[in-house]
C-alpha positions in Angstrom: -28.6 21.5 33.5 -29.8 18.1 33.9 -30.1 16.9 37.5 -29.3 13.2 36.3 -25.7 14.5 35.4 -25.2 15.4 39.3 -23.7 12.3 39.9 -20.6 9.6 38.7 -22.8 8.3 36.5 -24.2 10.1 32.9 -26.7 7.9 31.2 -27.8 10.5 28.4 -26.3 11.5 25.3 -26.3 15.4 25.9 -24.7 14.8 29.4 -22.1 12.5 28.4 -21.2 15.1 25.3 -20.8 17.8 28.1 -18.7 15.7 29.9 -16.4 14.8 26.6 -15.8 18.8 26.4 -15.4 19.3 30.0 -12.5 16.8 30.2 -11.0 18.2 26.7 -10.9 21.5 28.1 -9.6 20.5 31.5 -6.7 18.5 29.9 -6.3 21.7 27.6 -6.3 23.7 31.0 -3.7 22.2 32.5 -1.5 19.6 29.9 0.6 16.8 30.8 3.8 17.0 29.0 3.1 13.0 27.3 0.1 12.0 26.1 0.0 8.4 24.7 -3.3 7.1 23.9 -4.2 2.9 24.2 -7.1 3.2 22.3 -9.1 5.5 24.1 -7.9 5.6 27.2 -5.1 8.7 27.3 -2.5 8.0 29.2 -0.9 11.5 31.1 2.7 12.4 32.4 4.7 14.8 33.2 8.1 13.9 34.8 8.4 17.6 36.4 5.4 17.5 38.4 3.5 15.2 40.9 0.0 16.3 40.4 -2.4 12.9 39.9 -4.1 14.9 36.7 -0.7 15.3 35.3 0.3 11.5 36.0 -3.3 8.9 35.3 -4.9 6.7 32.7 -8.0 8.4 31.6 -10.4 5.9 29.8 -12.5 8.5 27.5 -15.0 5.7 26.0 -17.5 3.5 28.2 -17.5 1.2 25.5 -13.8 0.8 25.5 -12.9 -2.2 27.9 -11.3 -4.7 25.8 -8.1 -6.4 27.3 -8.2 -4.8 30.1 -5.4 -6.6 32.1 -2.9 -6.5 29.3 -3.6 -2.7 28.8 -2.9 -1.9 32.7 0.4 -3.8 32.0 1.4 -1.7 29.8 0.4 1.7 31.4 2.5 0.4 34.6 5.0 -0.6 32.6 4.6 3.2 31.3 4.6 4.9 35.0 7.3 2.8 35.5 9.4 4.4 33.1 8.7 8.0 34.6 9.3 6.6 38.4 5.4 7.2 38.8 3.2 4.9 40.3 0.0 3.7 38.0 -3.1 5.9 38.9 -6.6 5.8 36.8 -8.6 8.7 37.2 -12.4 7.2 36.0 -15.4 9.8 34.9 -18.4 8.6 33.5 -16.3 8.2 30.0 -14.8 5.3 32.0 -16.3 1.6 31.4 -17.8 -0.2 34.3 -16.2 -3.1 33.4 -13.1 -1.4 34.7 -14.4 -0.3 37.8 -15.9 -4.1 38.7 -11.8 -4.8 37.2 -10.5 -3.2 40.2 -13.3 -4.0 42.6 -12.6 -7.4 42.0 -8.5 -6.4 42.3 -8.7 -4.5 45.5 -8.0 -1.1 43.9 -8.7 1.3 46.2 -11.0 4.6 45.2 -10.0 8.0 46.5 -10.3 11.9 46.1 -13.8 12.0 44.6 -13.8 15.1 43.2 -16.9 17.4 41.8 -16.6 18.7 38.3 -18.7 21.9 38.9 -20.1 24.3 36.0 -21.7 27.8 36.2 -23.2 30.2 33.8 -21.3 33.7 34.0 -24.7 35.6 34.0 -26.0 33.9 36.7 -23.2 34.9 39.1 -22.9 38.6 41.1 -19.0 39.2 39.5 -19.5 43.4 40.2 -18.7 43.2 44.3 -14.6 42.8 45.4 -11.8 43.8 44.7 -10.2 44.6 41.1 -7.2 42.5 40.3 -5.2 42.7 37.2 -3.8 39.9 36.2 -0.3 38.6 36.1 2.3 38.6 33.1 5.0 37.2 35.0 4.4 33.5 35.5 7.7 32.6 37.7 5.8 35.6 39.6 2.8 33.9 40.1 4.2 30.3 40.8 6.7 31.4 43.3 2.8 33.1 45.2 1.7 29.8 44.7 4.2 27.8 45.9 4.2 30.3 48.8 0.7 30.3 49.8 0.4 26.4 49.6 4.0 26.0 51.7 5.5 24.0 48.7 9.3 24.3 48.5 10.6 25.9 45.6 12.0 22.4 44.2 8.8 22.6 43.0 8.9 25.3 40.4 10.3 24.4 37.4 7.9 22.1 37.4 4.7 24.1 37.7 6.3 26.7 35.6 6.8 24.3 32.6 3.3 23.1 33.1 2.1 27.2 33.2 4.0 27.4 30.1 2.5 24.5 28.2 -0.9 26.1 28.7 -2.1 27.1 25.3 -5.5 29.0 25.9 -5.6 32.5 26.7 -4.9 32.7 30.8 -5.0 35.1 33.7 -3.0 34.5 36.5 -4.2 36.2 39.4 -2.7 36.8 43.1 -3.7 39.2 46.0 -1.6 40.2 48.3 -1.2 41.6 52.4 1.9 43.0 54.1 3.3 39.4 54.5 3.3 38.4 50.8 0.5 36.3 48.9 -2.4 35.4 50.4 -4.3 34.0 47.3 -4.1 32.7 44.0 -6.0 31.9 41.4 -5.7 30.4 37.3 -8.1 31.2 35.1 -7.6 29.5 31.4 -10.3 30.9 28.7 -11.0 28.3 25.9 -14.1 29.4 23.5 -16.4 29.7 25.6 -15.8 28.3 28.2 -13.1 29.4 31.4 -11.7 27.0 33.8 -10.7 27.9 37.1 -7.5 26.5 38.6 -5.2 26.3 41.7 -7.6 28.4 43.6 -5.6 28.7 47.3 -5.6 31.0 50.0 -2.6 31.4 52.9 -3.7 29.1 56.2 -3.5 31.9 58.1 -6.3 34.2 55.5 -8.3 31.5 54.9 -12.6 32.7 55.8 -11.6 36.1 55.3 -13.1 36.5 52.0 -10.0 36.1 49.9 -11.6 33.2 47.8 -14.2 34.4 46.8 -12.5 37.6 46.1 -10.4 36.3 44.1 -12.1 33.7 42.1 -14.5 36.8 41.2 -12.1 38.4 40.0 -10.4 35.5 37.6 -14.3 35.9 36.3 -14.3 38.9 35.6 -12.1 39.1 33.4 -13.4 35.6 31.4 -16.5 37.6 31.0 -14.2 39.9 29.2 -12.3 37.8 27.3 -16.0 36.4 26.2 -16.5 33.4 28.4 -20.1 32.6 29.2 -19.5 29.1 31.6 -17.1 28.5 33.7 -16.4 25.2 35.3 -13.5 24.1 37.9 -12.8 20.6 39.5 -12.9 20.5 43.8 -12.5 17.8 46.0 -16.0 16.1 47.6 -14.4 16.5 51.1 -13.2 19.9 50.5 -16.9 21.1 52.3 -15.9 25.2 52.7 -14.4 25.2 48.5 -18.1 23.1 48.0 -19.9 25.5 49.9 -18.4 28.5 48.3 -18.5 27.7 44.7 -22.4 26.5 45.5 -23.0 29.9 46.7 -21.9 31.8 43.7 -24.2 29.7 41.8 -21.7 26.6 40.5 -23.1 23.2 40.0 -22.0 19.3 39.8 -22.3 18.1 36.2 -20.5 14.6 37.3 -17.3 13.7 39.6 -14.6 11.6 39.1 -12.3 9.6 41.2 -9.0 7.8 40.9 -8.0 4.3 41.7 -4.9 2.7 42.8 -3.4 -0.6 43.8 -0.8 0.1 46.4 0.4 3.3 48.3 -1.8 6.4 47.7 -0.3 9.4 46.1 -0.2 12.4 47.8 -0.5 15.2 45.3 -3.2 16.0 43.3 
């Protein structure tokens, strides 16, 4: 893996192809319910559910920056429409005319987050516990809702968005005497696997229930006949960083999201 893809910014051709499949598989791992596309930037959302991935313009073509104020326009116009408020979520794809756009416009940037890829090989998937995984996915969201304190509100939502998934997926949960302390989604797409809505319960968390857990949603992509996996984390989520880096996950790029106005607060 090239170390010039570590950052925001891919210059070469092989790293900005990775990065083409990485966001196809991510928006494959977890699908907005509308998809409209303004050339090529693909504009996300789903009415049932908050999360910023779900709900943001991503511009897939650094060469794509035409009209830029007239197509904002008509992605707010867009959010508008679904009571959401206009969000861009920029990767390397994204053109840096648009960034200096929203320099210049006092958007703010916010929740960098690492885009992280490791071969299976490479990682010790043997040690921890054995978990099947889940076939019941009101089950699974009503763990995750749990283990994240969401209200349930929240779960027709998720569930329409865990039902929209097309890949093959394992759903994953471990539990104590008080109910679910972790979860973890793990979608298998060729051969690649994302991992997704990793959490552990406040009260578990540095017991050893992430990593438990996330070698377990391995496991069985290694089965299924995955060879990378990749998974999206927050820069400022240090322990998550720290963990993933351990088992032998690396930064490809990051991506952030901008905004003019009041920040969301989901992801």
């Amino acid at each position: 893996m090239s170390r010039s893809m570590a950052t925001t910014g891919v210059e070469d051709v092989a790293g900005l192809a990775l990065v083409r499949r990485l966001e196809a598989v991510g928006f494959r791992a977890w699908p907005a319910a509308s998809v409209h596309y303004d050339g090529s930037w693909a504009v996300r959302l789903t009415a049932g559910h908050p999360s910023k991935r779900l709900n943001s313009v991503n511009p897939l073509d650094p060469a794509d920056h035409r009209d830029i104020g007239s197509r904002i326009d008509r992605a707010a116009k867009r959010f508008g429409a679904y009571g959401r408020p206009l969000v861009f979520r920029l990767s390397p794809l994204a053109p840096l005319q648009l960034s200096a756009h929203f320099d210049a416009h006092g958007w703010r940037r916010f929740d960098e987050t690492k885009v992280m890829v490791a071969q299976l090989q490479d990682i010790d998937l043997d040690s921890g516990i054995d978990q099947i995984p889940l076939r019941d996915i009101g089950r699974y969201v009503d763990a995750s809702l749990r283990i994240r304190g969401e209200g349930t509100e929240r779960k027709a939502g998720l569930s329409e968005v865990m039902e929209s998934i097309r890949p093959p997926s394992g759903m994953f949960v471990i539990e104590d005497k008080d109910g679910p302390v972790a979860s973890a989604l793990c979608v298998h797409d060729n051969d690649l696997a994302g991992l997704l809505d990793v959490a552990v319960r406040p009260d578990q968390q540095g017991k050893g229930y992430a990593r438990s857990i996330v070698r377990a949603s391995l496991r069985w992509a290694a089965s299924q006949g995955a060879q990378r996996a990749w998974l999206q984390v927050t820069s400022s989520n240090k322990p998550a960083v720290g963990l993933y880096s351990r088992l032998g996950f690396e930064t490809v790029y990051t991506y952030a999201y901008r905004q003019k106005g009041e920040r969301p607060d989901h992801d």
